[in-house]
C-alpha positions as CSV (number, residue, x, y, z in Angstrom):
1,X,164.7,22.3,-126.9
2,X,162.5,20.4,-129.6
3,X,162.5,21.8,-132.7
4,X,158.6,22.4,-133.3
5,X,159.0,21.3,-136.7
6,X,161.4,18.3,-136.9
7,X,160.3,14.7,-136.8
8,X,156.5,16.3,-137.6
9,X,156.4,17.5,-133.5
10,X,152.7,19.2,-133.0
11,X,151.9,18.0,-137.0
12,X,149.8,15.3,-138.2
13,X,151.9,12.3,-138.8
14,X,151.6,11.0,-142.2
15,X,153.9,7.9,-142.8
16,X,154.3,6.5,-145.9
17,X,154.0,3.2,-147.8
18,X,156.8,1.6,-146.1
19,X,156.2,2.6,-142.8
20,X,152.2,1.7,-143.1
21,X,153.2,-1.9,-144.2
22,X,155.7,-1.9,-141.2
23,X,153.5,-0.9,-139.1
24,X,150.4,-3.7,-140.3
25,X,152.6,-6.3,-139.9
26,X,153.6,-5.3,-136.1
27,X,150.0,-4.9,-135.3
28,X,149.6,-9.1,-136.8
29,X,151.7,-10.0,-133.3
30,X,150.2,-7.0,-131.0
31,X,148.2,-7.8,-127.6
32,X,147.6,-4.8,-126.7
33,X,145.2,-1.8,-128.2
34,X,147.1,1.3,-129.3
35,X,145.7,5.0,-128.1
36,X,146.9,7.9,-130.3
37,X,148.6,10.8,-128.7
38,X,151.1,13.7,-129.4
39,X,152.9,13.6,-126.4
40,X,156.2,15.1,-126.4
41,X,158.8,13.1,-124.8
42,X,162.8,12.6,-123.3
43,X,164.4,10.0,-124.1
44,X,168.6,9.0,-123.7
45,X,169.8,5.3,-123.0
46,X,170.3,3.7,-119.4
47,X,173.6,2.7,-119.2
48,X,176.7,3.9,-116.8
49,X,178.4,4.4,-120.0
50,X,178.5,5.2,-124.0
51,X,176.6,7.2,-125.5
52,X,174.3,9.2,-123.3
53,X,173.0,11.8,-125.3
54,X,169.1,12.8,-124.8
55,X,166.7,13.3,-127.3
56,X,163.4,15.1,-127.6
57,X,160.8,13.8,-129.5
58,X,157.2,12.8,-130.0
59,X,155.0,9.9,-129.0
60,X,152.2,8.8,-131.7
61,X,150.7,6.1,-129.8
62,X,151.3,3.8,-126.4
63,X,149.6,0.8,-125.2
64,X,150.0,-1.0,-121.7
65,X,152.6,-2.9,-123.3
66,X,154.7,0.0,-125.2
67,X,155.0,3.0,-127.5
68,X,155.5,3.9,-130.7
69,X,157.8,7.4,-130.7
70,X,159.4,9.3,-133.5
71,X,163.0,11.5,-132.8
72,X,165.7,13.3,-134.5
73,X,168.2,10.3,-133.1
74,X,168.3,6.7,-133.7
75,X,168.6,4.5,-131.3
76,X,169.5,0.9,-131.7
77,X,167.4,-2.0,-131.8
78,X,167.7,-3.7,-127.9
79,X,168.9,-0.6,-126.5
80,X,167.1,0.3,-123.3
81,X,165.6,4.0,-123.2
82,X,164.6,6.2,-119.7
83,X,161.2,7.3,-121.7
84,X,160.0,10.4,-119.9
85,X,156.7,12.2,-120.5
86,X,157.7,16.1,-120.8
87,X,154.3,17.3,-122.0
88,X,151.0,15.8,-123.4
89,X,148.1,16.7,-125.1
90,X,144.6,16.8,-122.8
91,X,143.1,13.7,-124.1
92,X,139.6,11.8,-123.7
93,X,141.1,8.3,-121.4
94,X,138.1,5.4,-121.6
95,X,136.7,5.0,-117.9
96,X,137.2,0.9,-118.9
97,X,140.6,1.0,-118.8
98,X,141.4,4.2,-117.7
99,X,144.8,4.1,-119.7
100,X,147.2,6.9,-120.4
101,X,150.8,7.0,-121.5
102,X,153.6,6.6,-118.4
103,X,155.4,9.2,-117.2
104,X,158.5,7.9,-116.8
105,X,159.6,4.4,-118.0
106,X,162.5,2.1,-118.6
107,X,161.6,0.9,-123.0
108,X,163.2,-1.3,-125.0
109,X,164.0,-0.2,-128.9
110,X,162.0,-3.0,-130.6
111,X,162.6,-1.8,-134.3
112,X,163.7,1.7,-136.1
113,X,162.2,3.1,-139.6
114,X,164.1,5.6,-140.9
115,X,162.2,8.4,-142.6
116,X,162.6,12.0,-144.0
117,X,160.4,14.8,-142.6
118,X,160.9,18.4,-144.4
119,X,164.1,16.8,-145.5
120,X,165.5,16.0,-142.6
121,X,165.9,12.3,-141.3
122,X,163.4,11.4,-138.5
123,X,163.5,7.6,-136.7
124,X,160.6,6.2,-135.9
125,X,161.0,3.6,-133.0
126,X,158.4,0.6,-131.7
127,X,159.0,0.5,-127.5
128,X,158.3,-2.4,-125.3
129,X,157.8,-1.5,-122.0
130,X,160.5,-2.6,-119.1
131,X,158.3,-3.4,-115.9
């Protein structure tokens, strides 16, 4: 069960300095336009073996191209994720281009920022999408 307060889930995310500069310099090489959301999400890595612990967390933004979430686990730059949707927020989606997050996706971890949140660590992770 997500812990309502870890990793800022239902909160306004507030990153800081660090994390801002991060994330200017990923938007320098992005393609795609990001929509904000607080969607609360599953995520654990596709593989038939290791590590396949889940982990519940939040997704701040998505684009047609990937994601940006934040969890209580790290995972890995390169490690591919099953991403699933397990509840978002009612949201205003532009007729244009009609995009919303996916449901259920194969990611790929792109980079990690480590964080703290209430004192306890929190990862925030940049997803490409797998299509």
């Amino acid at each position: 069960m997500l812990d309502q307060h870890h990793c800022g889930a239902m909160q306004h995310f507030s990153p800081g300095r660090q994390m801002e500069e991060t994330a200017r310099q990923k938007t320098i090489s992005r393609t795609a336009l990001r929509q904000p959301t607080d969607a609360i999400v599953s995520c654990r890595p596709y593989s038939s073996g290791g590590d396949g612990r889940m982990a519940e967390g939040v997704m701040r933004n998505f684009s047609s191209d990937g994601a940006y979430i934040e969890t209580d686990r790290p995972f890995t730059p390169g490690t591919i994720l099953i991403v699933r949707m397990i509840r978002y927020p009612t949201m205003t989606v532009d007729p244009e281009t009609d995009e919303r997050p996916r449901l259920i996706c194969l990611a790929e971890v792109r980079w990690i920022q480590e964080r703290m949140d209430d004192g306890r660590p929190c990862y925030g992770m940049g997803l490409r999408y797998i299509d």
